[in-house]
N, CA, C and O of each residue as an XYZ file, in Angstrom:
744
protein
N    -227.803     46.612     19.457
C    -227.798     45.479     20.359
C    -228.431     45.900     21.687
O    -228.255     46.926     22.345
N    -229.279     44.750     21.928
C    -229.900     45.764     23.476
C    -228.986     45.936     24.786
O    -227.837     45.494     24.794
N    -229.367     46.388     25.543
C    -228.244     46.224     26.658
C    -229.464     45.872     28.082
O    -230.687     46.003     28.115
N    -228.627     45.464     28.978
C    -229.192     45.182     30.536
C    -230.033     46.442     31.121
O    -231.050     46.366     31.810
N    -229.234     47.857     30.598
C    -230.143     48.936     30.656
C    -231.270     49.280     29.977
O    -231.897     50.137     30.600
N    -231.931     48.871     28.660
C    -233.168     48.932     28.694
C    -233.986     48.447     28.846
O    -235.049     48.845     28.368
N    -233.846     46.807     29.951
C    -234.628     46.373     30.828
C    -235.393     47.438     32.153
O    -236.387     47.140     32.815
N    -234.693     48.526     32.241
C    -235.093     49.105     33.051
C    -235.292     50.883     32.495
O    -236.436     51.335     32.440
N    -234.704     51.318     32.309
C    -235.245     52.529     31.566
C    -234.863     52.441     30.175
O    -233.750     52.299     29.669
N    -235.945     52.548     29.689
C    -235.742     51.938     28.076
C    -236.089     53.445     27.062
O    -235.723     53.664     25.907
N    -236.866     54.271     27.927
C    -236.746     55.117     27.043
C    -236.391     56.639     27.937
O    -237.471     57.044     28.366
N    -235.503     57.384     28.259
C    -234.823     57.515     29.509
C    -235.270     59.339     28.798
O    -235.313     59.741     27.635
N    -235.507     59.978     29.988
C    -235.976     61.493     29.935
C    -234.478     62.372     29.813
O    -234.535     63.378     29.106
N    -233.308     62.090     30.380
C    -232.089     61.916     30.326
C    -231.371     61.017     30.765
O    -231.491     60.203     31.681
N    -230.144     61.371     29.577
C    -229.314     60.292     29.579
C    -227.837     60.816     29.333
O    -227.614     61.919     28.833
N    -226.895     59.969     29.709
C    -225.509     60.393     29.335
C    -224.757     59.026     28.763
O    -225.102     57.850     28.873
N    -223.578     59.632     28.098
C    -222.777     58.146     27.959
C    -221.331     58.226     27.781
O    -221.092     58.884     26.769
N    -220.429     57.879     28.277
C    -219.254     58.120     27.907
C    -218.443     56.831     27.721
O    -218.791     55.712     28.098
N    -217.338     57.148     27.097
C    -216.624     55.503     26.530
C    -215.468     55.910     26.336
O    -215.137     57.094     26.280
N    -214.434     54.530     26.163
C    -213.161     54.640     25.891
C    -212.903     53.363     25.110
O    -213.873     52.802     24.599
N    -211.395     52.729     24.937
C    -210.899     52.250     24.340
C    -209.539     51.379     25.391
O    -208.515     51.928     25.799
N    -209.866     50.201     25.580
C    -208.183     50.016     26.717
C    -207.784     48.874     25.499
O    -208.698     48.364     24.851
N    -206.441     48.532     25.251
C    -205.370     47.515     25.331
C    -205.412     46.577     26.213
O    -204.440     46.303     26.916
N    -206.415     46.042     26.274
C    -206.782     45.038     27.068
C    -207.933     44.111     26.688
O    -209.006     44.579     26.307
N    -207.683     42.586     26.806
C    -208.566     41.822     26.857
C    -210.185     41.911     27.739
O    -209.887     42.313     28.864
N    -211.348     41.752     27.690
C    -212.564     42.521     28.659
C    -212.417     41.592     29.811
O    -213.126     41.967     30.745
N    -211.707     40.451     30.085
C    -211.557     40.074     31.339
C    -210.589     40.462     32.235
O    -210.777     40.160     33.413
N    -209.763     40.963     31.984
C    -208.980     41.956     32.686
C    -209.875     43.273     33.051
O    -210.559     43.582     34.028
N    -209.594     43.826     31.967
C    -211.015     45.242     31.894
C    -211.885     44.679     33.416
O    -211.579     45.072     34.542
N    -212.808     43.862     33.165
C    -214.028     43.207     34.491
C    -213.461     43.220     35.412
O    -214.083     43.785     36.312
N    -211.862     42.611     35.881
C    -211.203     42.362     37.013
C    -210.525     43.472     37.417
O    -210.004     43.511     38.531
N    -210.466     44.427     36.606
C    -210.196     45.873     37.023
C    -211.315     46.926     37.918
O    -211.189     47.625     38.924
N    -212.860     46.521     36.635
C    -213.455     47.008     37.471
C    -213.781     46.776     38.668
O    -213.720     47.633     39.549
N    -214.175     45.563     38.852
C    -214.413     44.705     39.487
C    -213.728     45.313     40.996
O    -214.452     45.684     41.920
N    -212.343     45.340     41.055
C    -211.068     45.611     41.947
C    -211.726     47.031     42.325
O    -212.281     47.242     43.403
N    -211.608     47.847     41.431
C    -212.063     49.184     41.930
C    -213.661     49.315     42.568
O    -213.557     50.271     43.336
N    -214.853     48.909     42.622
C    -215.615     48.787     43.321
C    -215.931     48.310     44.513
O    -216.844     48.624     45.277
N    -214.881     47.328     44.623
C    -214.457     47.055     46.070
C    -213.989     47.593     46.910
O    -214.325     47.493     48.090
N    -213.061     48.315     46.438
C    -212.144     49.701     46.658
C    -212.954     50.780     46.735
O    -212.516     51.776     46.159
N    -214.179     50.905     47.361
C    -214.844     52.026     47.301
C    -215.688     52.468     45.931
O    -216.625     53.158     46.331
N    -215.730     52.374     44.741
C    -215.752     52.583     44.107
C    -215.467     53.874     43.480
O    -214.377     54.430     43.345
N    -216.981     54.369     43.012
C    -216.404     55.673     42.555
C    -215.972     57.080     43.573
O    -215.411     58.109     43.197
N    -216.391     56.762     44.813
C    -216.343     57.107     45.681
C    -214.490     57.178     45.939
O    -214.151     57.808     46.941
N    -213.727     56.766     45.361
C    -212.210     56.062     45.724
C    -211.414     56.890     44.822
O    -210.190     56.789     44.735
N    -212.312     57.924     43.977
C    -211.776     59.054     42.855
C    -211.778     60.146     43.083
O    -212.678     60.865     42.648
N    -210.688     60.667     43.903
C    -210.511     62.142     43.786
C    -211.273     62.969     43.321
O    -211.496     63.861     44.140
N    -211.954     63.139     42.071
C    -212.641     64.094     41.647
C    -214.114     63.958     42.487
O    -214.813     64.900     42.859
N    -214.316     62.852     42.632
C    -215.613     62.288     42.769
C    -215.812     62.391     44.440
O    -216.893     62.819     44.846
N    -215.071     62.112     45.133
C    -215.118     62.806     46.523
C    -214.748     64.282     47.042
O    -214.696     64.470     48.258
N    -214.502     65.285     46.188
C    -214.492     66.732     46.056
C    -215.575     66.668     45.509
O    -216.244     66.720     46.542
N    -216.442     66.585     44.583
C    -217.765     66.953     43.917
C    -218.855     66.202     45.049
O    -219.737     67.025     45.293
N    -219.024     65.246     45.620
C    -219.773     64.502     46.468
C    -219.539     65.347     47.853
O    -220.329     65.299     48.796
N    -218.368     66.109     47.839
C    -218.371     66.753     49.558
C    -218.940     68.241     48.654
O    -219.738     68.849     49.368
N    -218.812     68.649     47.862
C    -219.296     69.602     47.844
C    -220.871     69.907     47.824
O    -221.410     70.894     48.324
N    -221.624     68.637     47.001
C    -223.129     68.693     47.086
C    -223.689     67.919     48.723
O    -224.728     67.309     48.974
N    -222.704     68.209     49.460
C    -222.832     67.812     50.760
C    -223.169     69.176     51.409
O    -224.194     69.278     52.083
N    -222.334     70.229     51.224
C    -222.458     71.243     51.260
C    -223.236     72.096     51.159
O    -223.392     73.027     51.950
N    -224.049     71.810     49.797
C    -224.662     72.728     48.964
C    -226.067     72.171     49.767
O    -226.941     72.971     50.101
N    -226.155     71.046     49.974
C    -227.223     70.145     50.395
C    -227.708     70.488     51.869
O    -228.900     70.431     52.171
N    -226.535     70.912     52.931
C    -226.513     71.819     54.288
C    -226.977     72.948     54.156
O    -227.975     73.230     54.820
N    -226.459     73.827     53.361
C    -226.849     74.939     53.081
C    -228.666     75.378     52.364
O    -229.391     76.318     52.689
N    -228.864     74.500     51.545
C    -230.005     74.706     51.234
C    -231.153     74.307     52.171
O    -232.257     74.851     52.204
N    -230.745     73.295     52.918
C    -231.888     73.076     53.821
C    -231.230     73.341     55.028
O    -231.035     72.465     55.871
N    -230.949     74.270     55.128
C    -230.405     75.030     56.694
C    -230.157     74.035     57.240
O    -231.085     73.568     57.901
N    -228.767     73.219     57.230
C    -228.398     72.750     58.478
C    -229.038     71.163     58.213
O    -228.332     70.292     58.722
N    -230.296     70.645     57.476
C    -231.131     69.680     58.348
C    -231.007     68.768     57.311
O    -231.972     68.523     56.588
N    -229.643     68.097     57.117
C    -229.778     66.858     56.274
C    -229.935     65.177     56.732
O    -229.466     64.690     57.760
N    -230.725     64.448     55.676
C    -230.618     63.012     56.496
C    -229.535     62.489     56.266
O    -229.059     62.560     55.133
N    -228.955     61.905     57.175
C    -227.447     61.625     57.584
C    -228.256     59.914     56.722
O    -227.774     59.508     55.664
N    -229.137     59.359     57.226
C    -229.172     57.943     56.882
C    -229.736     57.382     55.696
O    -230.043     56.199     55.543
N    -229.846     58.251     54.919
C    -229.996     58.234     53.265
C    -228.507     57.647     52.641
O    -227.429     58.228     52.517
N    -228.932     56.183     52.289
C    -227.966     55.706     51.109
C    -227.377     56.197     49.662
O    -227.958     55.894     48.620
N    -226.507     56.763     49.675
C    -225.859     57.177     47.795
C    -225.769     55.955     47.384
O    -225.271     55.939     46.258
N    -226.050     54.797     47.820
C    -224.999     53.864     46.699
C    -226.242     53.241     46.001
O    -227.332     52.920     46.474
N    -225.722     53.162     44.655
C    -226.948     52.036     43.990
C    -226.830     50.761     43.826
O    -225.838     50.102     43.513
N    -228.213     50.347     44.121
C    -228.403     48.753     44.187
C    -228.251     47.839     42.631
O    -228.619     48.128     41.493
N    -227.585     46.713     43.156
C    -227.493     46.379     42.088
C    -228.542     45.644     41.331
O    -229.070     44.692     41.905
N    -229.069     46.069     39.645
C    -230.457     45.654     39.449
C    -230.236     44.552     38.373
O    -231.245     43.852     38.282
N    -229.558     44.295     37.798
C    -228.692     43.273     36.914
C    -227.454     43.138     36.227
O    -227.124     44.226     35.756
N    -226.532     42.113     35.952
C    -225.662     42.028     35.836
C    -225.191     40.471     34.539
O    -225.550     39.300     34.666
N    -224.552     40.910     33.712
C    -224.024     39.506     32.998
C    -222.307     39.527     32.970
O    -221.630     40.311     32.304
N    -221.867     38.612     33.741
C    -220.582     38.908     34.566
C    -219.296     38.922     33.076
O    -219.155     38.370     31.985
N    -218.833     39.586     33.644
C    -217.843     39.958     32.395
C    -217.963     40.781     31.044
O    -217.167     40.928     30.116
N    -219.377     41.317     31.290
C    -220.201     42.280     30.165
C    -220.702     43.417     29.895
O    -220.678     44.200     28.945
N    -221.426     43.333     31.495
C    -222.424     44.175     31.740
C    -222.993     44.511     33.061
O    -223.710     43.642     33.557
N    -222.832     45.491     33.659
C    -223.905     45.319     34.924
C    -224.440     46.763     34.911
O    -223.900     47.730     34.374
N    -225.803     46.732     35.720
C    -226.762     47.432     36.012
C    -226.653     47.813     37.316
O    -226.650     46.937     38.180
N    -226.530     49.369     37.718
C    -226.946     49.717     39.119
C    -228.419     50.500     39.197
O    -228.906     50.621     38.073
N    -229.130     50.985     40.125
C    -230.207     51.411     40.128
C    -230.609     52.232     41.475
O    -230.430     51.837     42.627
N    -231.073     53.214     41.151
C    -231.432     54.092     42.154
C    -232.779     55.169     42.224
O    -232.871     56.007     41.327
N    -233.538     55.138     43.019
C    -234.886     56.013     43.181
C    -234.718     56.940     44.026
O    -234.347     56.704     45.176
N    -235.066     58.601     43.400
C    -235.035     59.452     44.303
C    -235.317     60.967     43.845
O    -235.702     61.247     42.710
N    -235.134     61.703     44.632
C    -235.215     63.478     43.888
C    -233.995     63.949     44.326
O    -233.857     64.521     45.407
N    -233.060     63.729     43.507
C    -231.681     64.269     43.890
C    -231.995     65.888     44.069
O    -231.683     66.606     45.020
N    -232.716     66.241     42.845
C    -233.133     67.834     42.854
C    -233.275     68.159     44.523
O    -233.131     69.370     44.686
N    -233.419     67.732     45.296
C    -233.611     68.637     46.966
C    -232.554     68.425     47.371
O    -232.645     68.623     48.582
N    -231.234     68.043     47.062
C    -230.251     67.960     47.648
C    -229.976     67.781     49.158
O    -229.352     68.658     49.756
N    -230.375     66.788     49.730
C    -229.918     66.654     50.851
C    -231.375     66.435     51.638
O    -231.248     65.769     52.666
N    -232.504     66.799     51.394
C    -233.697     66.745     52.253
C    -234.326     65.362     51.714
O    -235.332     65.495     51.016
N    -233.831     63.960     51.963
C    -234.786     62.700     52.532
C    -234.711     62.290     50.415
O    -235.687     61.818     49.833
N    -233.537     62.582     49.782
C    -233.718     62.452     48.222
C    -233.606     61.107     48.058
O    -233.920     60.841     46.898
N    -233.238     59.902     48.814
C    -233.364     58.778     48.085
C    -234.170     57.821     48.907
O    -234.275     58.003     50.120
N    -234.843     56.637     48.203
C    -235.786     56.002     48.317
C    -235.278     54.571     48.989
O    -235.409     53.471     48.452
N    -234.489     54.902     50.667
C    -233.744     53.792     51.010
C    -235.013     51.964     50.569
O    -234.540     50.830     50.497
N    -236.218     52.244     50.412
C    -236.998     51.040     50.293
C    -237.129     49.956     49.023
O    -237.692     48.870     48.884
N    -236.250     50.889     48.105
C    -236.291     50.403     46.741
C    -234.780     49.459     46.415
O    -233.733     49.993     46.047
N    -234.919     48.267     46.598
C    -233.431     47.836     46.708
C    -232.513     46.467     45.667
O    -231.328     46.139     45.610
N    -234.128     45.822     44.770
C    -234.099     45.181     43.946
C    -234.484     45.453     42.580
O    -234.995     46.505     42.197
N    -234.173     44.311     41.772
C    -234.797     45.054     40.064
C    -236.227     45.087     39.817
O    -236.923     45.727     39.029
N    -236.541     43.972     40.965
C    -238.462     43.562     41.128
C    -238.776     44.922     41.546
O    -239.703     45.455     40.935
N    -238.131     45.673     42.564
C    -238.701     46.696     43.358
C    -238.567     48.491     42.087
O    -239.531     49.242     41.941
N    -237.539     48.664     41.581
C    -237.245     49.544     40.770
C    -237.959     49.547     39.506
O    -238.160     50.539     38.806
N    -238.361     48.233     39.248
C    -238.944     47.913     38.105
C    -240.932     47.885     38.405
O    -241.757     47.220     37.779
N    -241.085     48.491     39.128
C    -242.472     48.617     40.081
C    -242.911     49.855     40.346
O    -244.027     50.372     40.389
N    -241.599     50.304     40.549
C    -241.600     51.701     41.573
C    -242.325     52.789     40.306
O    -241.813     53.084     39.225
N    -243.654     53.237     40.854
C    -243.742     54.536     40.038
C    -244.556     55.559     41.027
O    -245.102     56.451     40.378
N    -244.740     55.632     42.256
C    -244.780     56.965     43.165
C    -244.417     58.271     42.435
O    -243.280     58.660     42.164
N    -245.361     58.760     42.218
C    -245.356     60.279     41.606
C    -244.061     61.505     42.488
O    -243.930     61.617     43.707
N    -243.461     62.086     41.670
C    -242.642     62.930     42.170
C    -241.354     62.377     42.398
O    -240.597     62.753     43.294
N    -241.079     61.346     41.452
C    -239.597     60.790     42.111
C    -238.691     60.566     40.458
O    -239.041     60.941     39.339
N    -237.739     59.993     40.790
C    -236.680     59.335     39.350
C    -236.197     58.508     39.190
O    -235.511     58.320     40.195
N    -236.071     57.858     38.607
C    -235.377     56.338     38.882
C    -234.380     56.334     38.129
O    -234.763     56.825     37.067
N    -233.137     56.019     38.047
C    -231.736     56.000     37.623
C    -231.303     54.736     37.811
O    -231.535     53.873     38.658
N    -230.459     54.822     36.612
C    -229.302     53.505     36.175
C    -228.161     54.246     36.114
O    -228.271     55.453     35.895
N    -226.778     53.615     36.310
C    -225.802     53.317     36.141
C    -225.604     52.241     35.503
O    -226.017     51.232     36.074
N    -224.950     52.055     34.184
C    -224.191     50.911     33.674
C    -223.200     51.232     33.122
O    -222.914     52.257     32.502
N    -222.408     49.949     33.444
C    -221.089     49.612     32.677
C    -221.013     48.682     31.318
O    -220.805     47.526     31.688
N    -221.076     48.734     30.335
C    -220.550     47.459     29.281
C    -219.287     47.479     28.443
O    -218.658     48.491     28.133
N    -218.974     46.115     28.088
C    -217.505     45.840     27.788
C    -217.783     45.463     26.503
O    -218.797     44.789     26.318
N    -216.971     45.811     25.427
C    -217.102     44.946     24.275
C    -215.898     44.656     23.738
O    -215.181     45.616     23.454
N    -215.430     43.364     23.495
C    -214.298     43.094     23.181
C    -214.086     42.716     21.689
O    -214.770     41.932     21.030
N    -212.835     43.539     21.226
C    -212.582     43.714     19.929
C    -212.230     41.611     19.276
O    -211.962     40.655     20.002
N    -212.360     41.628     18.061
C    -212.437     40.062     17.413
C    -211.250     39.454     17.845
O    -211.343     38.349     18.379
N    -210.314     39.901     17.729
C    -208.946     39.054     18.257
C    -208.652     38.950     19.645
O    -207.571     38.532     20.059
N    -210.076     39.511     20.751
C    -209.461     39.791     22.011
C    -208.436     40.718     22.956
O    -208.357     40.595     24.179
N    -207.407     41.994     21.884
C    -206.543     42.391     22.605
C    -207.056     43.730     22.900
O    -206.450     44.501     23.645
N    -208.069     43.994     22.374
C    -208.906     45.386     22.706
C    -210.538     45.610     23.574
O    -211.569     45.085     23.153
N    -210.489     46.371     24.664
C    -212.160     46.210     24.930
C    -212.412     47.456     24.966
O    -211.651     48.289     25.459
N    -214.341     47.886     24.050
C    -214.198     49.390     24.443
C    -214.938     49.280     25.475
O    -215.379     48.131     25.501
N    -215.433     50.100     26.650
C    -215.658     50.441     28.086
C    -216.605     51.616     27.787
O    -216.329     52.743     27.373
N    -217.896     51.018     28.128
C    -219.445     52.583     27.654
C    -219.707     52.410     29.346
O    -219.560     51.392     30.022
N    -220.126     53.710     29.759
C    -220.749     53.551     30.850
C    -221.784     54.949     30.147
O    -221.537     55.949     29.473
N    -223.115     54.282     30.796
C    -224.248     55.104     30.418
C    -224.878     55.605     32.064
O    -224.457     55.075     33.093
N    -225.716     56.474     32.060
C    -226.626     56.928     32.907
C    -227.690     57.466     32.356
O    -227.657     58.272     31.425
N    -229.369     56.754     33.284
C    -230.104     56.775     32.203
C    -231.100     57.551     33.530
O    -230.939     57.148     34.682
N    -231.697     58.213     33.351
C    -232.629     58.738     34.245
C    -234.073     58.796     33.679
O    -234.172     59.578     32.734
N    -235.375     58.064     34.080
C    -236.439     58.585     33.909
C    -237.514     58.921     35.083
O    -237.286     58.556     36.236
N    -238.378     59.441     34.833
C    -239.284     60.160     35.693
C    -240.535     59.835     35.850
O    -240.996     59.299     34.843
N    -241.508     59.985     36.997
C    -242.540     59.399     37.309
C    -243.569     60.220     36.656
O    -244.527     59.793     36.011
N    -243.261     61.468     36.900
C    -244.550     62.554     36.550
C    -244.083     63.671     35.504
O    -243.128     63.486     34.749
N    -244.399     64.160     35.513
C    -244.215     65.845     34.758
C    -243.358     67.071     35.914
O    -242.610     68.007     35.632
N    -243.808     66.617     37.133
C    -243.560     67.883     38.235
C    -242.023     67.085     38.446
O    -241.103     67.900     38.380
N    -241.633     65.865     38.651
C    -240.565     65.190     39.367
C    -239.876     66.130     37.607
O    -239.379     67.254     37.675
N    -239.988     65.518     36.515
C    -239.535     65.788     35.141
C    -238.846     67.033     34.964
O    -237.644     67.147     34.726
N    -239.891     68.191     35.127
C    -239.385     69.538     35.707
C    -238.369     69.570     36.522
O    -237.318     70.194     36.377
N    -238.616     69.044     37.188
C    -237.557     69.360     38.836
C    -235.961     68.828     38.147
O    -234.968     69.548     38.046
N    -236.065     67.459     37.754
C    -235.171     67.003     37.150
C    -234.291     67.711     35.833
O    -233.099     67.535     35.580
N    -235.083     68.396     35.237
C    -234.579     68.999     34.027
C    -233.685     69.968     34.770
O    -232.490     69.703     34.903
N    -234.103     70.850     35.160
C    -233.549     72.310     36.559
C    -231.923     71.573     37.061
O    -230.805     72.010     36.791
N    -232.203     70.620     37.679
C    -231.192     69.806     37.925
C    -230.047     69.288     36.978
O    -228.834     69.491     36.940
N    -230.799     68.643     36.335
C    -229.446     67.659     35.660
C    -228.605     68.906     34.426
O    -227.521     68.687     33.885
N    -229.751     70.603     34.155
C    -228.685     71.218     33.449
C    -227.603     71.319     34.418
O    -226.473     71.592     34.015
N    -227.856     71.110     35.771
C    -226.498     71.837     36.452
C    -225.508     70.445     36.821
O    -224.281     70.534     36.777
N    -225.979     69.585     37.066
C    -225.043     68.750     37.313
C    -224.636     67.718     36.301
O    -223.642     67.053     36.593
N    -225.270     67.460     35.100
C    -224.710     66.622     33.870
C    -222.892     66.896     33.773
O    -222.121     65.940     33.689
N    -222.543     67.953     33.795
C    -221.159     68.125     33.642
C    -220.359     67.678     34.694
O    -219.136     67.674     34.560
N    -220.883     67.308     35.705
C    -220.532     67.335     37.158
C    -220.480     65.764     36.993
O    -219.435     65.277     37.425
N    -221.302     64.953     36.509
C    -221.681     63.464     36.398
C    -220.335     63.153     35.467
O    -219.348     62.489     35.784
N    -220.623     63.866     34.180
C    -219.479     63.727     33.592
C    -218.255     62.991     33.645
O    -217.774     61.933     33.238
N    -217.724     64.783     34.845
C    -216.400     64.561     35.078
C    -216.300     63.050     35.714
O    -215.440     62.234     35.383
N    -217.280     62.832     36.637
C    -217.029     61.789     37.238
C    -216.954     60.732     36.678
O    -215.948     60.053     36.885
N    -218.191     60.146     35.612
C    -217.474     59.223     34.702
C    -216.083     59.126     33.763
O    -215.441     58.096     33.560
N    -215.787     60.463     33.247
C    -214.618     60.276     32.518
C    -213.036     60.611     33.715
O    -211.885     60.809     33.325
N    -213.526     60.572     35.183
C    -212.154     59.947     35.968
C    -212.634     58.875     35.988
O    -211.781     58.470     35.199
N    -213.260     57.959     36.170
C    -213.446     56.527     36.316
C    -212.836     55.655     35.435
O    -212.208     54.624     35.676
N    -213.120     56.239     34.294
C    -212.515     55.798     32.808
C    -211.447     56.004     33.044
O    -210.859     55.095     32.459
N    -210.625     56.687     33.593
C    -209.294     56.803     33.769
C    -208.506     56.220     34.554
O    -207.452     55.613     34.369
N    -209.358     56.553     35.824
C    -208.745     55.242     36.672
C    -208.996     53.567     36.538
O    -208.637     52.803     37.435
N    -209.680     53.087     35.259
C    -210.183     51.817     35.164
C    -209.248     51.733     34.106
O    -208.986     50.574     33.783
N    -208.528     52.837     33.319
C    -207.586     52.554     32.611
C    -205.971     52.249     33.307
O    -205.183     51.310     33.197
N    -205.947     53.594     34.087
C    -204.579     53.343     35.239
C    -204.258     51.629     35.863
O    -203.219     50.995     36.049
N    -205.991     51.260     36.086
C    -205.594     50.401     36.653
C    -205.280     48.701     35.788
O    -204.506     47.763     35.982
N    -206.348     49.014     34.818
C    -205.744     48.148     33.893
C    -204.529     48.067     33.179
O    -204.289     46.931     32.770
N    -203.449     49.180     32.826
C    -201.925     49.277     32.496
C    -201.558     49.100     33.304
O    -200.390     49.488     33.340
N    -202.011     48.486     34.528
C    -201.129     48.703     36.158
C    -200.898     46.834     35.789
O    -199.752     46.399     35.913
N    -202.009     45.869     35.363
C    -201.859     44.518     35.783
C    -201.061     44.076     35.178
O    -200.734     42.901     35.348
């Protein structure tokens, strides 16, 4: 079945995916997530603000001291089918950690879906819900899809994502957890 994500990277240089299973109807599930993105999102997860201060760190350190403070982390949202599916999206070279890595100009699906400037990456985040036939089950996939402009950005990216895929990980599978916490919570 296709998804909202291969409107935009359809055939992805890397990718991840992780999933679960809740006791829950997918409109609850949505109003869970939903709740928690407001709430900061992933940003609002313990694990995920220890791993984010640490490549804060790592990001000081590598470029002595000289990071851009006014570089956006958050991704824009590039499509969405409410209660199903949504798409986030982001352009950048995470690989420099901290030296000017994201592409504050890129902020729509017109614009991401355009964007091919040599030396950069373009990334998705998605969420989808699928709800079991009787309604009392939804499973919960969140994917991350990364592709690349050139060969040199590709490289750079490969170097990278061996070290931080596990790191992405963790962070999706606390999310999953806390989107579960919070759904046994309603």
């Amino acid at each position: 079945m296709p998804t909202l994500a291969d409107r935009f990277v359809p055939r992805p240089d890397f990718a991840s995916r992780h999933e679960t299973v809740l006791d829950a109807p997918a409109d609850a599930v949505w109003a869970a997530f939903r709740a928690m993105e407001l709430e900061r999102g992933v940003r609002g997860i313990g694990v995920a603000r220890v791993l984010m201060a640490v490549r804060a760190v790592l990001g000081r350190v590598l470029n002595r001291g000289r990071v851009h403070r006014d570089e956006p982390t958050a991704f824009a949202p590039l499509a969405e089918e409410p209660g199903r599916e949504v798409v986030h999206g982001i352009v950048g070279r995470w690989w420099r950690m901290g030296g000017a890595a994201n592409r504050t100009d890129v902020t729509t699906a017109e614009q991401f879906l355009a964007f091919a400037e040599p030396g950069y990456a373009k990334g998705t985040f998605g969420l989808r819900l699928t709800e079991s036939p009787d309604g009392r089950r939804t499973r919960v996939v969140t994917e991350t899809r990364v592709v690349c402009t050139d060969e040199e950005a590709r490289r750079a990216m490969r170097r990278y994502w061996g070290v931080i895929r596990p790191f992405s990980g963790l962070i999706r599978t606390a999310m999953l957890r806390e989107l579960r916490r919070r759904v046994a919570a309603r």
